[in-house]
C-alpha positions in Angstrom: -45.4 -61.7 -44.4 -48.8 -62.7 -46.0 -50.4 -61.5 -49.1 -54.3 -60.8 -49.1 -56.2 -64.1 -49.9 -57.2 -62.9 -53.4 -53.3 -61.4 -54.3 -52.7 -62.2 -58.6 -49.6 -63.8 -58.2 -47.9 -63.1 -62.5 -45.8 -63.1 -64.6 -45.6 -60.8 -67.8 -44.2 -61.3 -71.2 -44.5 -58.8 -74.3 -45.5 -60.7 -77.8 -42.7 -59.0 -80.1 -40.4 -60.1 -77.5 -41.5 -63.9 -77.2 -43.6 -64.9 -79.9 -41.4 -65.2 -82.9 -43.4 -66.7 -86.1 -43.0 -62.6 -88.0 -43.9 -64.2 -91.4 -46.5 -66.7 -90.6 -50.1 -66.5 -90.3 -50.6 -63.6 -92.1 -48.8 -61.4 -89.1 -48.0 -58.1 -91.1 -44.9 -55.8 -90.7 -44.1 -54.0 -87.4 -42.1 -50.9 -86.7 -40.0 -53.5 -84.9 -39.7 -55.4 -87.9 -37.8 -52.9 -89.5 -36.2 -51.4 -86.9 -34.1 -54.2 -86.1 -33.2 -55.2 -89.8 -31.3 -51.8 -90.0 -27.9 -52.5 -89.1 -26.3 -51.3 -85.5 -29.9 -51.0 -84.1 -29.9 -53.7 -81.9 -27.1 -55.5 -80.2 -25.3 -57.9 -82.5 -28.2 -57.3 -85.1 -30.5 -59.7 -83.6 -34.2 -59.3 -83.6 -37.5 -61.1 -82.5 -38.3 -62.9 -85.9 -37.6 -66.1 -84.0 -37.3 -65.2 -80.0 -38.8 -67.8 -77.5 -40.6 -69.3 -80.2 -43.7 -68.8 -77.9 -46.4 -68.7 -81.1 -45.5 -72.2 -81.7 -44.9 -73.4 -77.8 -47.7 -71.4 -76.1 -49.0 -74.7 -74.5 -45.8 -75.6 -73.3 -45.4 -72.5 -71.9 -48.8 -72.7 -69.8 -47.7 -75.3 -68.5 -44.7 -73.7 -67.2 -46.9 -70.5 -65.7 -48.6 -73.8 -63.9 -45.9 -75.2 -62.6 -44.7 -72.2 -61.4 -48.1 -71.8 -59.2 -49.2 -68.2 -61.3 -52.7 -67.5 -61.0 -52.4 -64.6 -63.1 -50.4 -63.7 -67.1 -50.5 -60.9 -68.5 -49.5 -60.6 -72.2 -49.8 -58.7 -75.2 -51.2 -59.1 -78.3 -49.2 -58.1 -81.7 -51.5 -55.7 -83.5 -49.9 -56.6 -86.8 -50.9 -59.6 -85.8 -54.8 -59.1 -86.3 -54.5 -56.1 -88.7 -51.6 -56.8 -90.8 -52.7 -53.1 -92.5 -53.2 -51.4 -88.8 -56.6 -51.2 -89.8 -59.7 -52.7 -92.1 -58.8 -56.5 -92.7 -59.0 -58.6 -90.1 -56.5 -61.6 -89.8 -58.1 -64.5 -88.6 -55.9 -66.5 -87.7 -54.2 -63.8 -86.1 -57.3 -64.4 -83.3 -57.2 -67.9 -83.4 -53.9 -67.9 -81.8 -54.9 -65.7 -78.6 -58.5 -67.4 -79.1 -56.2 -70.4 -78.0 -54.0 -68.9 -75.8 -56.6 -67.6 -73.9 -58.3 -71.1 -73.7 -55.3 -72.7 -72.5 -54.9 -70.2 -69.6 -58.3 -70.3 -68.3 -58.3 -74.3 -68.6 -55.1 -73.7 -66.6 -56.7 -71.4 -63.5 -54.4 -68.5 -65.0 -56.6 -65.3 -65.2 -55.3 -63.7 -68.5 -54.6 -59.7 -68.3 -54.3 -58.6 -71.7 -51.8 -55.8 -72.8 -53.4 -54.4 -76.2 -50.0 -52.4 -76.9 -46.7 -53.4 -76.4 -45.1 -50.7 -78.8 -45.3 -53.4 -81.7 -46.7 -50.9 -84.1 -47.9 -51.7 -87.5 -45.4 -50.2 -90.0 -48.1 -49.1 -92.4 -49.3 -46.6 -90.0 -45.7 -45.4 -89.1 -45.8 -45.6 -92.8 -49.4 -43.7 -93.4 -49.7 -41.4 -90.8 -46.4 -41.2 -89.5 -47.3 -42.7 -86.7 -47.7 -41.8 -83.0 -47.2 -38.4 -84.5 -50.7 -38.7 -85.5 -54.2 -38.5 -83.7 -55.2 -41.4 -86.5 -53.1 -43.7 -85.1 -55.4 -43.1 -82.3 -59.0 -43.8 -83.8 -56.8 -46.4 -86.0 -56.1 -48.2 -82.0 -59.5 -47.6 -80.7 -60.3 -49.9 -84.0 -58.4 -52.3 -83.2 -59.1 -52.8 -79.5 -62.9 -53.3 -80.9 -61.3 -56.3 -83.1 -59.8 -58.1 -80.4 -62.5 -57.2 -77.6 -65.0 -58.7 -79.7 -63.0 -61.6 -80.1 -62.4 -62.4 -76.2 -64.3 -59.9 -74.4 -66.4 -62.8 -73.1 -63.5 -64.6 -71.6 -60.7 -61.6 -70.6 -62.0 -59.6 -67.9 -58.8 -57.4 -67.4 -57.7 -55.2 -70.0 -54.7 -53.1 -70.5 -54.3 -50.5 -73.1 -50.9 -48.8 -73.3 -47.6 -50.3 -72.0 -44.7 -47.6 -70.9 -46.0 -44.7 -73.0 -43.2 -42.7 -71.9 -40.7 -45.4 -73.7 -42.3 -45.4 -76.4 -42.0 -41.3 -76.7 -38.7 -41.0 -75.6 -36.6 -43.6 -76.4 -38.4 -44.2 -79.9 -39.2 -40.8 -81.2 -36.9 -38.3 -79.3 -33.9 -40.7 -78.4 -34.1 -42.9 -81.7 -32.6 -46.0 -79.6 -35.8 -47.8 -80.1 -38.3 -48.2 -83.1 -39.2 -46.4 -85.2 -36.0 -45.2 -84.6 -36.8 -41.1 -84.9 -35.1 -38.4 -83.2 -37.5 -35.6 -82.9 -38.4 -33.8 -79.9 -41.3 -31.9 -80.8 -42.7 -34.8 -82.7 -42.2 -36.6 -79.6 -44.1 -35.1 -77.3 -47.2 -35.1 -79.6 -46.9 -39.0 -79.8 -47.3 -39.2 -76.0 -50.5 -36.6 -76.5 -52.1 -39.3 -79.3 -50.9 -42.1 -77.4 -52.7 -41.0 -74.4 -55.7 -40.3 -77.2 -56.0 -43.8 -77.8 -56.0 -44.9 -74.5 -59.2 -42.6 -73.8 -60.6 -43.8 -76.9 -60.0 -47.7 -76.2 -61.6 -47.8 -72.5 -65.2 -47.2 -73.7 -64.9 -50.2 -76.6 -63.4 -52.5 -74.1 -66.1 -51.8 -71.7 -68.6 -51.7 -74.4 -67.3 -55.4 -75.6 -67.2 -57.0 -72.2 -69.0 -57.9 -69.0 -69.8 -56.8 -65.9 -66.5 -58.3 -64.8 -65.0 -56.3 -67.2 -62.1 -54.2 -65.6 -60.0 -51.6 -68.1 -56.2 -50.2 -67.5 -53.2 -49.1 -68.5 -49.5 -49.5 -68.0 -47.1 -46.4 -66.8 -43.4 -47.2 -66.2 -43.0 -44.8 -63.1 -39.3 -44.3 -61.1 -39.2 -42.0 -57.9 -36.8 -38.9 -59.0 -34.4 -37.7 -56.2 -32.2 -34.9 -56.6 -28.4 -35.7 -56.0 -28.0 -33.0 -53.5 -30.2 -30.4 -51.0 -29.1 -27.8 -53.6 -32.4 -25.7 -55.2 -31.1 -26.3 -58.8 -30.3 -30.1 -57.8 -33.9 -30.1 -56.8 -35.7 -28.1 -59.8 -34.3 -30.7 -62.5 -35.3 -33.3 -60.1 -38.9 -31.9 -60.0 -38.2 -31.4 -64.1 -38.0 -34.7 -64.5 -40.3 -36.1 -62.3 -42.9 -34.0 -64.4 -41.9 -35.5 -67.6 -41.8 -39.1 -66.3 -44.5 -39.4 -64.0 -46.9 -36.6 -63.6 -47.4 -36.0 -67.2 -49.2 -39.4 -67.6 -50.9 -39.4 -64.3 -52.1 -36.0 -64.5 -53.4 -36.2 -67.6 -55.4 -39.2 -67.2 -56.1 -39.5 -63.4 -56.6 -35.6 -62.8 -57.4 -34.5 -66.6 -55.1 -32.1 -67.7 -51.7 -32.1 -68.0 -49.2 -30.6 -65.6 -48.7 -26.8 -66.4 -45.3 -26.9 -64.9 -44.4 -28.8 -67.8 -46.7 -27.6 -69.8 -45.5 -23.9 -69.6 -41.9 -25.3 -70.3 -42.9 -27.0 -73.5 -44.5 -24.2 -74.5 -41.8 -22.0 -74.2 -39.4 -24.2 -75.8 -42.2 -24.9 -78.8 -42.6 -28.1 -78.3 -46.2 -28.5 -76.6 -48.3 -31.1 -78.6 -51.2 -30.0 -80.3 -54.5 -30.7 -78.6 -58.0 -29.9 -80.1 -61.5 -29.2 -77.8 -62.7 -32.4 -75.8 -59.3 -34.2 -75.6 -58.7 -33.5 -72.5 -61.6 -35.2 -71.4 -61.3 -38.7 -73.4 -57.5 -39.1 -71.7 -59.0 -38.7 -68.6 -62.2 -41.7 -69.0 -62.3 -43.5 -65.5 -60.1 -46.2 -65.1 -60.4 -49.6 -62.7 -56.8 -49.9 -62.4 -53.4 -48.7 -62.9 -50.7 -51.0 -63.5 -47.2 -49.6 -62.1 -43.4 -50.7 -63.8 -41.0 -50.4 -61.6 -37.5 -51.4 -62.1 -35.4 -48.5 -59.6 -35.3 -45.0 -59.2 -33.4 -41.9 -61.0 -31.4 -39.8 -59.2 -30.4 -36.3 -60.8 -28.4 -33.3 -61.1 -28.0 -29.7 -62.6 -25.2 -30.1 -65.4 -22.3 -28.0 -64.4 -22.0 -24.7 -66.3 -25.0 -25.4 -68.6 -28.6 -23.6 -68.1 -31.2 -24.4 -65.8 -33.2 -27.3 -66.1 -29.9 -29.4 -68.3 -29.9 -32.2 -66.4 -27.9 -35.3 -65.7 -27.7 -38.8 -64.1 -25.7 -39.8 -61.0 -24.5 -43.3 -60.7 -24.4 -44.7 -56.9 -21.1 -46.3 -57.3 -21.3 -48.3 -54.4 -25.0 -49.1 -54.8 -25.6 -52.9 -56.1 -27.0 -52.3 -60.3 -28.1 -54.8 -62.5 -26.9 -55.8 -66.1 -28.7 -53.0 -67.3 -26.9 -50.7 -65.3 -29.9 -50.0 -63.0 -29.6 -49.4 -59.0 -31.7 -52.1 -57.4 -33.8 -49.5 -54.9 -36.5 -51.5 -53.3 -37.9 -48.4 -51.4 -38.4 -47.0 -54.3 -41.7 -48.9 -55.1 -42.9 -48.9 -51.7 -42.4 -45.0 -52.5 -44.4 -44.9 -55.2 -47.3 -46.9 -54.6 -47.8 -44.4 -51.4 -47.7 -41.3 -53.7 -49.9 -42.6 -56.4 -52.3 -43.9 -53.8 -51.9 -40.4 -51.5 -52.1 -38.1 -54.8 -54.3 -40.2 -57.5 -57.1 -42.0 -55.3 -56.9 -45.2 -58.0 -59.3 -47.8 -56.6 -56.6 -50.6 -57.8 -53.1 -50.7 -58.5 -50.8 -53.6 -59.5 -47.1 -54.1 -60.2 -47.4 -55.2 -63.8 -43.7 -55.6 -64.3 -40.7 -55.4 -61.9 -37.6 -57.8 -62.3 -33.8 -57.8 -63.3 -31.5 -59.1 -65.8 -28.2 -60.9 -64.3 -25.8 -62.8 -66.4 -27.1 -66.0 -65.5 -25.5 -69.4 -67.0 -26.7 -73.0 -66.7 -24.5 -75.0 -64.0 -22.9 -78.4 -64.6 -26.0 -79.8 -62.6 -28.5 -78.4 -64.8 -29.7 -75.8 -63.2 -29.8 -71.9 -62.8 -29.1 -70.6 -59.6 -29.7 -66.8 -59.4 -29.7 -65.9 -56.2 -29.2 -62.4 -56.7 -32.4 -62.3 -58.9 -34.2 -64.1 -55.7 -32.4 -61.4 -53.4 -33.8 -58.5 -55.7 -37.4 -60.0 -55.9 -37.5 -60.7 -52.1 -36.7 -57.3 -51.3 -39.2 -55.6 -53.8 -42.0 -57.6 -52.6 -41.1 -56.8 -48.9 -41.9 -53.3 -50.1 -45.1 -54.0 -52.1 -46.3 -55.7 -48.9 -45.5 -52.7 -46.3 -47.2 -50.7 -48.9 -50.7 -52.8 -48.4 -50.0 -52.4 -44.6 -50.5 -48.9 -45.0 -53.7 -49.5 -46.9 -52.3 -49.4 -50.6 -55.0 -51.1 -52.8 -51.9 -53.2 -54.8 -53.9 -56.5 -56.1 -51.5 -58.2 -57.7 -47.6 -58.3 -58.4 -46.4 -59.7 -62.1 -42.6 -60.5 -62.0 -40.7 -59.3 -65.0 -40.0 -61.5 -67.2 -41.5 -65.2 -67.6 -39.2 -66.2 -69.9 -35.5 -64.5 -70.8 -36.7 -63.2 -74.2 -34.9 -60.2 -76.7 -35.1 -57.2 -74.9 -35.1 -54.8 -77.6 -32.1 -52.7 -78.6 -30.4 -55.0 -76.5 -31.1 -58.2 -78.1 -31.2 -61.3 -76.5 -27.9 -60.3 -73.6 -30.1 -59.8 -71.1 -31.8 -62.4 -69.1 -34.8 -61.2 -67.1 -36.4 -64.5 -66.8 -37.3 -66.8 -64.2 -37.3 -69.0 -66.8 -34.0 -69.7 -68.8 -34.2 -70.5 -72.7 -31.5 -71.8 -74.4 -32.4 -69.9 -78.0 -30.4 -72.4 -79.7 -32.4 -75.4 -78.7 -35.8 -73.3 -77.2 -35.3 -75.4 -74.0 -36.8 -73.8 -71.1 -35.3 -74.4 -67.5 -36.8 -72.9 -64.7 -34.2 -70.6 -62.4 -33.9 -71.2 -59.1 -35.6 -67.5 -58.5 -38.7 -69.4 -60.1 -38.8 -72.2 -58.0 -38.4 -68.9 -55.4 -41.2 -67.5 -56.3 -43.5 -70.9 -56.6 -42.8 -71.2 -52.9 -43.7 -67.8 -52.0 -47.0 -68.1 -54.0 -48.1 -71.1 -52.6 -47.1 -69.9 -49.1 -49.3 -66.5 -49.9 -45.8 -64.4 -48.6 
């Protein structure tokens, strides 16, 4: 099954999670930072002050994405990397090193798609402001995304704002599993309405800083929502969730406003963000694409005995799950891309990250061989292809991760790579799902 000529063939990575190098530089202090030097916060109390060590082995690294056959990387930049203070002084070294990075790509044919936040927060605003909590954080983001466009607006054409808004809200401000650790519910659903804030303010600097190749994004991690049964209450939570998870972002930014389903829920339970004249209308700037992150779908159910609308999650025992306990569902992203192409009209869509962690262990003939990670990836991209037969506009597919690399709360026990890294020794071997996908890329299928 062949991919259009012009497919981006990726890979993605996340700088807190590869970079290592927290003190050096001039880098300042991230809500990650701190989150994971409080004890029981992340497995085994590991953190990302070292991880793949990528700040000091970028070009080794390139070389990798090359010999994998990737015409396309997308990464993120640390923001306390550039503004150690979230805002006003400018690190520059902080630039040089993606000044660099950027080079090396390009040099290498790899078409650099630039994440602008990847929840790496400086802690002076979470400090400050309190965060996502407030709309400065906003006009504090649109700052930066001047900084760095500036910086390489002449060479980065694709530009992502956000990554995973929704994570960011409910796992780190209403969950507290990841930084800055809070557990707030009303708090967090006003982070999601200034995170969406910054996104609107940051597209018209990007454009403003590039070409006329110039193309401006952002990431959602979207999941399909299926009720556990036929049952109406079964299939209001399911329609609950799907609100919170999915049409709260798309809504707001593809149809500009958000959902009054929702809406009408929050406000009932008082906890509705606050939102002033005009913001509507920034969330909703036009977009050129939208990246999707797909991992599997949720599947939901009324609670037993408790009111309507308390949901929970059913496991599919006999359905095959990853390491992190997630049902591989391949339909499930042929699913979506149809819906958000049916309901949202985006002129472009990519799978910006979709992958799986497997306990994966080098052999005694030195190599990897994860053949369930090559089963998982063969079967999502079967899916992302009969969704372009059906006229989905998907341009490109980035395979989550490059590199095994911490993965946040759960430190460094899951391997998402299709690149091993021994973190002892910072080899990198490439998995047999990599050589995998090198074939498929150069075979365009």
């Amino acid at each position: 099954m062949r991919f259009p000529n012009h497919f981006r063939w990726g890979a993605a990575t996340a700088a807190y999670q590869i970079e290592g190098a927290v003190n050096e530089d001039g880098r300042g202090e991230s809500i990650w930072d701190r989150f994971c030097v409080t004890p029981g916060n992340v497995h085994n109390n590991e953190s990302g002050a070292v991880a793949d060590d990528h700040y000091h082995r970028y070009r080794e690294d390139v070389q990798l994405m090359q010999e994998l056959g990737l015409n396309a990387y997308r990464f993120s930049i640390a923001w306390p990397r550039i503004l150690p203070a979230g805002r006003g002084q400018v690190n520059i070294a902080g630039l040089d090193f993606y000044d660099r990075l950027v080079d090396a790509l390009l040099a290498a044919n790899i078409e650099p798609f630039v994440t602008l936040y990847h929840w790496d927060l400086p802690q002076v605003l979470q400090d400050e402001f309190g965060g996502w909590a407030s709309r400065d954080t906003a006009t504090a983001f649109a700052e930066y995304a001047d900084v760095v466009s500036r910086r390489l607006g002449d060479r980065v054409d694709n530009w992502i704002t956000l990554n995973e808004p929704q994570v960011c809200v409910y796992c780190g401000h209403e969950e507290g599993i990841h930084a800055p650790g809070l557990r707030d519910s009303r708090l967090a659903w006003q982070a999601s309405h200034s995170l969406l804030l910054a996104h609107g303010m940051a597209v018209p600097v990007l454009r403003a800083n590039g070409g006329t190749h110039t193309n401006v994004g952002i990431t959602l991690n979207l999941a399909p929502v299926h009720p556990a049964t036929t049952i109406d209450e079964d299939q209001f939570v399911a329609n609950m969730v799907d609100g919170g998870l999915n049409r709260w972002y798309l809504d707001s930014i593809f149809r500009g406003s958000y959902p009054n389903d929702i809406l009408n829920l929050l406000e009932y339970k008082g906890l509705a963000p606050r939102v002033m004249s005009g913001d509507a209308e920034i969330i909703a700037v036009p977009v050129d694409f939208l990246g999707i992150n797909n991992y599997s779908r949720i599947l939901v159910r009324q609670k037993a005995k408790e009111t309507l609308g308390t949901w929970e999650f059913v496991k599919v025992e006999e359905a095959e799950h990853t390491m992190m306990d997630w049902e591989v569902y391949p339909t499930g992203l042929y699913e979506l891309l149809v819906r958000v192409h049916k309901e949202y009209q985006i002129p472009c869509l990519y799978v910006t990250e979709n992958g799986a962690a497997f306990s994966d262990t080098v052999s005694e003939d030195g190599r990897v061989h994860d053949e369930r990670r090559i089963n998982f990836l063969r079967e999502y991209l079967l899916q992302a292809h009969r969704a372009i037969a059906e006229g989905v506009p998907l341009a490109g597919y980035f395979v989550w991760s490059l590199l095994d690399n911490f993965e946040w709360a759960k430190g460094y026990q899951m391997r998402f790579g299709v690149v091993y890294v021994d973190y002892t020794t910072q080899r990198r071997i490439i998995k047999d799902s990599g050589y995998w996908y090198r074939e498929t890329i150069a075979a365009k299928g």
